[in-house]
C-alpha positions as CSV (number, residue, x, y, z in Angstrom):
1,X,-4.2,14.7,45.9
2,X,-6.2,17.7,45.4
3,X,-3.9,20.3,45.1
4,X,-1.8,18.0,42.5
5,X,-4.8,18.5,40.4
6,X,-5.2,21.4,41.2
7,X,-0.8,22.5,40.3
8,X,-1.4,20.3,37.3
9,X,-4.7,22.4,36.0
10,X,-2.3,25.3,36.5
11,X,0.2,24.0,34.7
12,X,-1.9,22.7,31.9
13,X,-3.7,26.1,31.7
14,X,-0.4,28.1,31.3
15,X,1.4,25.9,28.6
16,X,-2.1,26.3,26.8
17,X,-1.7,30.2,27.3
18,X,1.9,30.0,26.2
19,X,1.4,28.1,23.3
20,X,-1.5,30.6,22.2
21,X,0.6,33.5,22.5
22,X,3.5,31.7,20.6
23,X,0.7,31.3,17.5
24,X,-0.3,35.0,18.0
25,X,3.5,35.8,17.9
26,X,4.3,33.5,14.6
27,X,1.1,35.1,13.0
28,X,2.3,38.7,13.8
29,X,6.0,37.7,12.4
30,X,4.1,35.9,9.2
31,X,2.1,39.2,8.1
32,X,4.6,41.6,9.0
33,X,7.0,39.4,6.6
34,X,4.8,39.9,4.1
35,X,3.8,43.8,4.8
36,X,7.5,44.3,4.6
37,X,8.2,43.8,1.2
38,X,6.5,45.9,-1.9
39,X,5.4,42.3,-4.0
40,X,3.2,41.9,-0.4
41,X,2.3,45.1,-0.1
42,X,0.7,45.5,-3.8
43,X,-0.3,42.5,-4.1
44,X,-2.4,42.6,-0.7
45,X,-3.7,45.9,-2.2
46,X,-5.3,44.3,-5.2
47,X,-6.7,41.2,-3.5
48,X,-8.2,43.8,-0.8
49,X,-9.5,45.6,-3.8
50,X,-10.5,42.6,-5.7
51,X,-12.5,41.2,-3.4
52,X,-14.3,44.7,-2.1
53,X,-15.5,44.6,-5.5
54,X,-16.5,41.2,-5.3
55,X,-18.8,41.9,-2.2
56,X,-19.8,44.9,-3.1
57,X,-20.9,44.8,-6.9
58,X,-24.3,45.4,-6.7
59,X,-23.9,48.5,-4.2
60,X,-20.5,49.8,-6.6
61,X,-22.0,48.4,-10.3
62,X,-24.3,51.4,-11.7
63,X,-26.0,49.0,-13.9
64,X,-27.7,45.7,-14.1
65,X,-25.0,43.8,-15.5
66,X,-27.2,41.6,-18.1
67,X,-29.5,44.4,-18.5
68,X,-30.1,45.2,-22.6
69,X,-30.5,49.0,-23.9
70,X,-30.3,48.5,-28.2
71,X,-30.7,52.2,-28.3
72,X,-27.3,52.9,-26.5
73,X,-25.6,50.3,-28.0
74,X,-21.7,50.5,-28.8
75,X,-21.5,54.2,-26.8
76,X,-17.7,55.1,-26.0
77,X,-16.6,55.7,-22.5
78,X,-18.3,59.0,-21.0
79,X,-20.0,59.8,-17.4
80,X,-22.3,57.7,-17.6
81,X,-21.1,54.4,-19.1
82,X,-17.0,54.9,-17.9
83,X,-16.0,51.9,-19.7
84,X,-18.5,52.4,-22.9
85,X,-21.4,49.4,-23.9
86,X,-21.2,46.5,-25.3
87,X,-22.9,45.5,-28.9
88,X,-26.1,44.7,-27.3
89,X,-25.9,48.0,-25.1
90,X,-25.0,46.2,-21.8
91,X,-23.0,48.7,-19.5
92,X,-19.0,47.0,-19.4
93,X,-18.3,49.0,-16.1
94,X,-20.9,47.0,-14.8
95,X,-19.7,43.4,-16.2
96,X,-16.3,44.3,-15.1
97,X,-17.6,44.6,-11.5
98,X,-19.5,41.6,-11.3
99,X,-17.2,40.0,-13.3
100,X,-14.4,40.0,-10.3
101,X,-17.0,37.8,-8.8
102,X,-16.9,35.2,-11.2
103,X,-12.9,34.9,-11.1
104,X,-12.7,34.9,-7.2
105,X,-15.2,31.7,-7.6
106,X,-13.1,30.1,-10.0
107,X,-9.7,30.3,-8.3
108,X,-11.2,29.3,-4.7
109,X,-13.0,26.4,-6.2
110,X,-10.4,25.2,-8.3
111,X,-7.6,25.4,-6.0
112,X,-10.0,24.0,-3.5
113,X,-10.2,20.7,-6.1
114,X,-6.4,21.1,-6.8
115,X,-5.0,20.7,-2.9
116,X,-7.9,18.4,-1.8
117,X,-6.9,15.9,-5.3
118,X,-3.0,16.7,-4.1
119,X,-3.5,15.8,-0.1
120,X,-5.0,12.8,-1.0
121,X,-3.0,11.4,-4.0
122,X,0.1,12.6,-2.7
123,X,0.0,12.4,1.4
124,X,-1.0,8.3,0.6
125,X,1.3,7.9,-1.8
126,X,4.6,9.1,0.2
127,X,3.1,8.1,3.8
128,X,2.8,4.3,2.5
129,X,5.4,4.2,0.0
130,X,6.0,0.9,-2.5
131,X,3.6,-0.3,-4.4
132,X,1.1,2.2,-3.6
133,X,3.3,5.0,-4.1
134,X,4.7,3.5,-7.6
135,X,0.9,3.3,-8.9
136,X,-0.3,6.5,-7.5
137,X,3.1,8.4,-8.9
138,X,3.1,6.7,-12.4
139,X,-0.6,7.7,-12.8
140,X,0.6,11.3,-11.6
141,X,3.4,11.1,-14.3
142,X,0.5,10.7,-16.9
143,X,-0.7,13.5,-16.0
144,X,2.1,15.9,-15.9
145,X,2.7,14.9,-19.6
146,X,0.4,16.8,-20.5
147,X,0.8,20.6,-20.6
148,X,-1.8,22.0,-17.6
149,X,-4.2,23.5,-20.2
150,X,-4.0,20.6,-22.8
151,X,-5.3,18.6,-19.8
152,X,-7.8,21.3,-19.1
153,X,-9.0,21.1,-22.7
154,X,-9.3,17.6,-22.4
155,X,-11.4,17.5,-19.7
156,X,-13.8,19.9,-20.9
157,X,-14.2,17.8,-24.1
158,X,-15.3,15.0,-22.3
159,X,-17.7,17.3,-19.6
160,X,-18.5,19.8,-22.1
161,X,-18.4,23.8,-22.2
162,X,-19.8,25.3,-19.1
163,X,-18.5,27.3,-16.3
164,X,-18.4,24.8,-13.7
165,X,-17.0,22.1,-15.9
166,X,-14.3,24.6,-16.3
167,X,-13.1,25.1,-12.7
168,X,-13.2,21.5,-12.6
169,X,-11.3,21.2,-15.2
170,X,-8.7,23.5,-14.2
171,X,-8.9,21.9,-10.5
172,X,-7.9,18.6,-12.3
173,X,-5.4,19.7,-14.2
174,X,-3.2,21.5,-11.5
175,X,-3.7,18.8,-9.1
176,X,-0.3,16.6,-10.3
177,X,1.7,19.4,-8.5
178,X,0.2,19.2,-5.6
179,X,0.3,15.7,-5.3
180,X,4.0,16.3,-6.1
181,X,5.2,18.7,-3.8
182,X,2.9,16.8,-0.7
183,X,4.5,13.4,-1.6
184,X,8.1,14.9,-1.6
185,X,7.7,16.9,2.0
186,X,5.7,13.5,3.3
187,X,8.7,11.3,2.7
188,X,10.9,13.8,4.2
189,X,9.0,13.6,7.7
190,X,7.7,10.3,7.4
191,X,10.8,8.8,9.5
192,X,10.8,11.8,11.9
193,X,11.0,11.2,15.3
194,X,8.2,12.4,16.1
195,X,6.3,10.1,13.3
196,X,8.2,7.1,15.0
197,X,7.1,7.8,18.7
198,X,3.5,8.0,17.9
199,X,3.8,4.9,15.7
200,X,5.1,3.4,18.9
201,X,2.5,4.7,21.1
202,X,-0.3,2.6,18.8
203,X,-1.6,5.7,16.4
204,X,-3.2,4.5,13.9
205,X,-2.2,5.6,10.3
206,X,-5.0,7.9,9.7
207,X,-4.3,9.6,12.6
208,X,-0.4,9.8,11.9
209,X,-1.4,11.2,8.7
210,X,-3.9,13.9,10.1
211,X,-2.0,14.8,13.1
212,X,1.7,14.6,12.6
213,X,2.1,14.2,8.4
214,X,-0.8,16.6,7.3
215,X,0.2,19.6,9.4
216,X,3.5,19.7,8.2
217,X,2.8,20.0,4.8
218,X,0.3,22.8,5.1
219,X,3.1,25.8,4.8
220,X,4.4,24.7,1.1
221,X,0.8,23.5,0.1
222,X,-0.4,27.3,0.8
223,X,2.6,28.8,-1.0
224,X,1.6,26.4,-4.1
225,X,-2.1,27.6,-4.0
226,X,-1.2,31.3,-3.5
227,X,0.7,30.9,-6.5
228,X,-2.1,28.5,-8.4
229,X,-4.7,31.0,-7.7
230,X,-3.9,33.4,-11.0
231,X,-3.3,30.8,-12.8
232,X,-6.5,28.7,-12.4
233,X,-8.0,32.9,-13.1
234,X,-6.1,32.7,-16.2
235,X,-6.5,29.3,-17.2
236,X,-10.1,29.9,-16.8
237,X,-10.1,32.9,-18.8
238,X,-8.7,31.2,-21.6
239,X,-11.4,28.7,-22.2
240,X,-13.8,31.3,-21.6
241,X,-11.8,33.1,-24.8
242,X,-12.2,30.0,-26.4
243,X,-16.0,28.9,-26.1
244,X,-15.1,26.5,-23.5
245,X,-15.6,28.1,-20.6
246,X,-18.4,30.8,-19.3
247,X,-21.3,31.1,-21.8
248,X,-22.8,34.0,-22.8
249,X,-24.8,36.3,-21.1
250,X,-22.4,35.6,-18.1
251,X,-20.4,38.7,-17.1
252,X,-16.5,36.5,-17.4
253,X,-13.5,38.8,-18.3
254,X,-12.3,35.8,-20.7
255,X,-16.1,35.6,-22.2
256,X,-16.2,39.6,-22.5
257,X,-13.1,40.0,-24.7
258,X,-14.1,36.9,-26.7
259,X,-17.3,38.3,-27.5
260,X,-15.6,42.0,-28.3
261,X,-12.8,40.7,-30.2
262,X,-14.7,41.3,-33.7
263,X,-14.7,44.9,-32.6
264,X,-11.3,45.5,-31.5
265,X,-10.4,48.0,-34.4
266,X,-13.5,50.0,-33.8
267,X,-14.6,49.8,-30.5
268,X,-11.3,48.9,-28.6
269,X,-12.4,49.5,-24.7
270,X,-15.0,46.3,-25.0
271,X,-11.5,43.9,-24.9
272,X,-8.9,46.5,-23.2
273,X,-11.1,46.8,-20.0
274,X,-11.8,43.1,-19.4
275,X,-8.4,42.3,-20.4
276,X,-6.7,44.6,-18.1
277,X,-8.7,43.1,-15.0
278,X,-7.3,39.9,-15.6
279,X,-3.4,41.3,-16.1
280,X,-4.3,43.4,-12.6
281,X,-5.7,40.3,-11.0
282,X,-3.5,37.7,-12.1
283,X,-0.2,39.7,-11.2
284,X,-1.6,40.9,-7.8
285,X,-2.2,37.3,-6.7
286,X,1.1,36.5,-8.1
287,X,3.0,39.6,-6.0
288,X,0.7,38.1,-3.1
289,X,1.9,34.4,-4.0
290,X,5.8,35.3,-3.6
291,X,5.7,37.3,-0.9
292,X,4.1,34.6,0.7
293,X,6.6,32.3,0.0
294,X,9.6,34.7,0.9
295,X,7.7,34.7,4.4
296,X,6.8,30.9,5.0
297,X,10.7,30.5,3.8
298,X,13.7,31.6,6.1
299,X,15.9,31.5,3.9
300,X,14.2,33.7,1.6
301,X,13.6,36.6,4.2
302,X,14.9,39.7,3.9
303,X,16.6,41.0,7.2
């Protein structure tokens, strides 16, 4: 009896060390997928280089980013300030830098609110099906009808204008196409076989869902959110612009250029440098996103 427990510890240990090494080996395939192409390869680059500057600001910023100086107020690009002050003197390199903060923060958190509103409207409403998943859909369909920022504005009327109320907003407002794309893969793999036989075993739904359902539906749910991300940064950016978002003092690119844009004949580096860390950001996350998908994808691979 002993050494059949003993064979079957064996056994049970190697299938655990085969199965690790088969994870190791699909994550080694995943990233070189994505090292091999030059949308990865960029796009990696400026996330790295986004989020050094994230971590680092206070080490790379020369400045204290809310820190006043009058007397050197409106100064051009030189040595000292490289990307010039701002009307009240405040040092832009400086805002720049901690403003990469700021826009990491709002694309976690509101992809984080997008995919956790999207797992739970959409994995329940194509795991149950029927009535529950004609209620949960038609309130989805509301949604969609209105363009992603409309809804966003929306929102933000009802919260009013503040940072946080912003990524929540945003969060909301992409969540339909989660909740979309989960419900569609669900009802693909709801009937599955392996669905069936742990229905038959006496799973109970919740775990069905967690185990079986949820884990298949993680690949296209991080494609969507790689791809979300620069949006929700843009989105974000825009109702900064528009008085909706970030408030002033607070170093946001979108609140930067819409407090420079009455001097953008005179003094053009206060909205060209804010503006072009958003196009750098939001097209590096967007290289990032594809390649992503092209890897998660066989079809998509390149050979």
């Amino acid at each position: 009896m002993s050494a059949l427990q003993d064979e079957a510890r064996e056994q049970s240990s190697s299938m655990r060390a085969l199965s690790g090494q088969r994870m190791r080996s699909r994550r080694f395939d995943f990233v070189r997928a994505i090292a091999k192409t030059y949308p990865g390869k960029i796009g990696g680059v400026v996330i790295v280089l986004i989020i050094t500057l994230a971590i680092f600001a206070p080490i790379i910023a020369p400045f204290d980013p809310y820190a006043i100086d009058p007397v050197n107020r409106l100064q051009p690009p030189s040595s000292q300030n490289f990307f010039g002050t701002d009307e009240t003197g405040r040092d832009v390199f400086s805002r720049v830098i901690y403003g990469s903060r700021i826009s990491l923060q709002v694309g976690l958190i509101a992809v984080s609110i997008s995919m956790t509103l999207g797992v739970l409207f959409g994995l329940t409403a194509g795991f149950y099906g029927g009535v529950v998943d004609s209620l949960i859909m038609r309130f989805i369909d509301i949604l969609l009808a209105f363009p992603g920022f409309l809804l966003a504005l929306a929102i933000i009327a009802m919260l009013g204008p503040s940072l946080t109320n912003a990524m929540i907003a945003v969060g909301i407002g992409s969540a339909p196409g989660f909740a979309r794309l989960i419900r569609s893969v669900v009802l693909s793999i709801r009937n599955t076989d392996y669905v069936m036989a742990a229905r038959v075993i006496g799973a109970s739904n919740f775990h069905i869902m967690r185990n079986q359902v949820l884990r298949n539906v993680l690949a296209p749910m991080i494609v969507l959110g790689t791809l979300e991300f620069p949006l929700a940064i843009l989105i974000a950016a825009n109702l900064s612009f528009l008085g909706l978002g970030a408030q002033p003092p607070t170093p946001e690119w979108g609140a930067m250029v819409v407090s420079a844009r009455t001097f953008i004949r005179t003094e053009p580096w206060l909205i060209n440098f804010p503006g072009i860390a958003i196009f750098i950001t939001v097209l590096g996350f967007n290289l990032f996103g594809n390649a992503v998908r092209d890897a998660l994808d066989p079809r998509l691979r390149k050979a």
